[in-house]
Backbone as CSV, one residue per row, in Angstrom:
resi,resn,N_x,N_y,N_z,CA_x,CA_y,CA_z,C_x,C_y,C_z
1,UNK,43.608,37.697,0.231,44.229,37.567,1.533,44.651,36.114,1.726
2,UNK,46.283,35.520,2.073,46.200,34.803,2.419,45.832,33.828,3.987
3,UNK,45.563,32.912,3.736,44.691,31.953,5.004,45.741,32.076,6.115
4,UNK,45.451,32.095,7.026,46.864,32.188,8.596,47.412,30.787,8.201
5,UNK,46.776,29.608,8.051,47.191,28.208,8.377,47.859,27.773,7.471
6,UNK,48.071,28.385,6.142,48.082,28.427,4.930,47.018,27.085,4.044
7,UNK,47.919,26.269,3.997,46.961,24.965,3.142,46.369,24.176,4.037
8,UNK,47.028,24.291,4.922,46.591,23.243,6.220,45.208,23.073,6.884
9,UNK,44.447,22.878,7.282,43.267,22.707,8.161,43.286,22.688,9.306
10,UNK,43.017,23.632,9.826,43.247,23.570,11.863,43.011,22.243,12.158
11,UNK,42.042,21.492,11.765,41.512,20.372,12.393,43.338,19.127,12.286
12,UNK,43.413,19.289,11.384,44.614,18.345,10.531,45.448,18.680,11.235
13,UNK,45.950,20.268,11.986,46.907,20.562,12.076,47.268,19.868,13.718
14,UNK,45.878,20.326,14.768,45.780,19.568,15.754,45.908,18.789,15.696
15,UNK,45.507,17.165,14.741,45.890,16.313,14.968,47.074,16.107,14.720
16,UNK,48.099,16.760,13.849,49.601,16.354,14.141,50.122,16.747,15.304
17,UNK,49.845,17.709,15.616,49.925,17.830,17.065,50.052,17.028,18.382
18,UNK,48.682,16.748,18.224,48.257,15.821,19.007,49.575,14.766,19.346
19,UNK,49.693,13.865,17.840,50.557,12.668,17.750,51.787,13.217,18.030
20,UNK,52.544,14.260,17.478,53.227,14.445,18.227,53.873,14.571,19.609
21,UNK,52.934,15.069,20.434,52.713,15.125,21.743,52.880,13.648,22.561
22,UNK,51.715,12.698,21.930,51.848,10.754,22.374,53.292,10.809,21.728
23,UNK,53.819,10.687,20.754,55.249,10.036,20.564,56.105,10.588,21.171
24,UNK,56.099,12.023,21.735,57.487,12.215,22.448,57.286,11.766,24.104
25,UNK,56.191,11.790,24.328,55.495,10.899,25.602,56.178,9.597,25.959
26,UNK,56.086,9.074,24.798,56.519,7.670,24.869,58.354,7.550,24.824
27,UNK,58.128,8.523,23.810,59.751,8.384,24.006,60.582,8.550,25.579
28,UNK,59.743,9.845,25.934,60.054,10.319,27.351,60.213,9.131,28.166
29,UNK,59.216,8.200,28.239,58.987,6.576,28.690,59.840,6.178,28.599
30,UNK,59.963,5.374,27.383,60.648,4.442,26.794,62.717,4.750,27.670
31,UNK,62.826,5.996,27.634,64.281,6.908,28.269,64.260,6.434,29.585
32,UNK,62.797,6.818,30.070,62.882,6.222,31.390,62.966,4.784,31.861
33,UNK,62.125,3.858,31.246,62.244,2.758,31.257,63.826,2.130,31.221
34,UNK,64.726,2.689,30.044,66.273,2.023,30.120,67.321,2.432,31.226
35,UNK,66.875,4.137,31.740,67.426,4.259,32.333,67.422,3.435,33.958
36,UNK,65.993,3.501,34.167,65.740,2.630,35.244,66.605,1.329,35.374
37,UNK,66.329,0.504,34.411,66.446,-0.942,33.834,68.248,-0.716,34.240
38,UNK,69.017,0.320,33.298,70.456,0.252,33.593,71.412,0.773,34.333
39,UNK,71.326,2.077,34.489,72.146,2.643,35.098,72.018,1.946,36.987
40,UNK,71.141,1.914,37.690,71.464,1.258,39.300,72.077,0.021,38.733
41,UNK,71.531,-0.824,37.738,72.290,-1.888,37.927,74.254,-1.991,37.612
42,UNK,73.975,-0.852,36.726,76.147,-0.629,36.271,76.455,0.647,37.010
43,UNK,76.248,1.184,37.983,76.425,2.244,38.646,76.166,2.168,39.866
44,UNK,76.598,2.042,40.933,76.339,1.857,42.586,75.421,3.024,42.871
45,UNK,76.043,4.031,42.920,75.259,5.393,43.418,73.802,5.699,42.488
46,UNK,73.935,4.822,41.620,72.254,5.920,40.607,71.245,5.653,40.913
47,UNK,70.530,6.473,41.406,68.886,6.168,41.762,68.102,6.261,40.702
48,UNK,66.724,5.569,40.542,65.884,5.279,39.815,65.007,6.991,39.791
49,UNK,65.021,7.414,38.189,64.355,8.536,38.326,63.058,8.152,37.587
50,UNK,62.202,9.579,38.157,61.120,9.630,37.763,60.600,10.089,36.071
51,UNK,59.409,10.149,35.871,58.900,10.377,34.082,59.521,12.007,34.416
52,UNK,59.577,12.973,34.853,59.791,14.552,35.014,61.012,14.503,34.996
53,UNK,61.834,13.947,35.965,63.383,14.220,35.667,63.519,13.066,34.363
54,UNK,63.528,12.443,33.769,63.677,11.920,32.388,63.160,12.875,31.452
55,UNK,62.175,13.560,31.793,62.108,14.587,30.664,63.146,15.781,30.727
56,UNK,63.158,16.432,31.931,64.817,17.335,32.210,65.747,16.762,31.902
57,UNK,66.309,15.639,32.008,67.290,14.755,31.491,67.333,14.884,29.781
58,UNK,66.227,14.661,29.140,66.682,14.937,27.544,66.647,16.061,27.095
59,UNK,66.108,17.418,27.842,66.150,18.597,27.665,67.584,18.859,28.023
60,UNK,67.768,18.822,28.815,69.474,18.998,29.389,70.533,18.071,28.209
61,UNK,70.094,17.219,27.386,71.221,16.806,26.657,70.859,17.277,25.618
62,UNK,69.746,17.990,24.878,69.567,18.122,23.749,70.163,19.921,23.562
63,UNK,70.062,20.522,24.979,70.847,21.391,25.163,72.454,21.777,24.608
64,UNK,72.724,20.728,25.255,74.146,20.615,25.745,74.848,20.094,24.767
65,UNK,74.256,19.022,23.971,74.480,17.913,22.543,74.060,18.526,21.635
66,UNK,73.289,19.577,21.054,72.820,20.031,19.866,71.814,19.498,19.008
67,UNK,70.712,19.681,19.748,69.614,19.511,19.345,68.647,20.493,18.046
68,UNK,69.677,21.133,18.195,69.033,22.150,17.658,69.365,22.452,16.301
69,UNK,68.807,23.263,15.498,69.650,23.188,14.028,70.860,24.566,14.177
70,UNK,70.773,24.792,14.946,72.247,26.405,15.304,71.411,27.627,14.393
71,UNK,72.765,28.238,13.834,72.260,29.318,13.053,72.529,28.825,11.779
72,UNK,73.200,27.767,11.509,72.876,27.305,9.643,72.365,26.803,9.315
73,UNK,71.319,27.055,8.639,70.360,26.056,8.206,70.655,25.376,6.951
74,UNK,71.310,24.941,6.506,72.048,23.820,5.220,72.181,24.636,4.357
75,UNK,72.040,24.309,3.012,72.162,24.815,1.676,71.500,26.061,1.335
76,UNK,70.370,26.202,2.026,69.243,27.403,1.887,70.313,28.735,2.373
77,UNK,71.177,28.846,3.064,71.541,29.848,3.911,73.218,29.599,2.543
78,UNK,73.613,28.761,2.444,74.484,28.669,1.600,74.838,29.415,0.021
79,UNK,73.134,29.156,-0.556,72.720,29.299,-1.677,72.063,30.761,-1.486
80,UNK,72.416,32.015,-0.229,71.802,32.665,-0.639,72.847,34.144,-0.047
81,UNK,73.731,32.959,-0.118,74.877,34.012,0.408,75.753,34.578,-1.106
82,UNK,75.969,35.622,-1.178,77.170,36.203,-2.584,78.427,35.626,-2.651
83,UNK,79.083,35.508,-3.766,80.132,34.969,-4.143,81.614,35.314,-2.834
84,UNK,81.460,37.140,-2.716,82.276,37.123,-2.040,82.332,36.207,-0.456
85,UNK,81.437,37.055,-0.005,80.888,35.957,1.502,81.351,33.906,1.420
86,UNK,80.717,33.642,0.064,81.006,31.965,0.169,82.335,32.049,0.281
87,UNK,83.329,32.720,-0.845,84.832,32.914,-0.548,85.547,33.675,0.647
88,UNK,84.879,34.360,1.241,85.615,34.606,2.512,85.370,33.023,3.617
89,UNK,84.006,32.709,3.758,83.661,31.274,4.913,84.833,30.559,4.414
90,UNK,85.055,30.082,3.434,85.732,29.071,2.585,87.351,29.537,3.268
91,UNK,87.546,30.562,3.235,89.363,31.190,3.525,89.565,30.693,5.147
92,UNK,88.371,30.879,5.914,88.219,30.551,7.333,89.479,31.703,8.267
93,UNK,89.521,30.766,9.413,90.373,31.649,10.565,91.843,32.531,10.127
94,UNK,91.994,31.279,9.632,93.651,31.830,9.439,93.594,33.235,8.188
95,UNK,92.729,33.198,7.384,92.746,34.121,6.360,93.435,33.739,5.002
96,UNK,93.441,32.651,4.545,93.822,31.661,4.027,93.120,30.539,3.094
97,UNK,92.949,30.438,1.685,91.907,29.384,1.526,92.773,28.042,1.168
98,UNK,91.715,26.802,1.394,92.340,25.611,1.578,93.680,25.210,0.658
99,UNK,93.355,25.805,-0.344,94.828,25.539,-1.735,95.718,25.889,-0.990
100,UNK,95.650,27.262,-0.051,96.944,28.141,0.166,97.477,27.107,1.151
101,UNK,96.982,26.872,2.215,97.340,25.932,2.840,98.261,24.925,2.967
102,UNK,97.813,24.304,1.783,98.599,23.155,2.022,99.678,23.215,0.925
103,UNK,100.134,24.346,1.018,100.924,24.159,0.209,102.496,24.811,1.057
């Protein structure tokens, strides 16, 4: 049977955890801190926000900006697709592959 955690050690695993948790903390900070520091001073209207809306604030851009990895995950999803499939992505919208194109 394999282990749920696999190689890992619950104990080990919490502590990445853990650190994870302090560094995005800080980061959360650190966001707040510049924003404070800049925006009232180059912006008339901006009020000084709090550690909670600085954290909605990078949730809302990581949203919106692509934070995320989408639905392709690099080469893995590349390398496991069939010849035809890579040659159809490759032909794209027009129905067309890049040679045809430009020519």
């Amino acid at each position: 049977m394999k282990p749920f955690f696999g190689k890992r050690r619950p104990a080990v695993m919490a502590w990445q955890i853990g650190v994870r948790l302090v560094l995005g903390a800080i980061v959360v900070w650190l966001v707040m801190l510049l924003w404070n520091w800049l925006m009232p001073a180059l912006f008339s209207g901006v009020r000084v926000i709090d550690y909670w809306q600085t954290l909605g604030l990078i949730v809302l851009c990581r949203v919106l900006f692509g934070g995320g990895h989408g639905r392709w995950h690099g080469r893995r999803h590349w390398e496991r697709m069939s010849a035809e499939e890579r040659a159809q992505l490759k032909r794209g919208r027009c129905g067309q592959s890049a040679g045809e194109a430009s020519q």
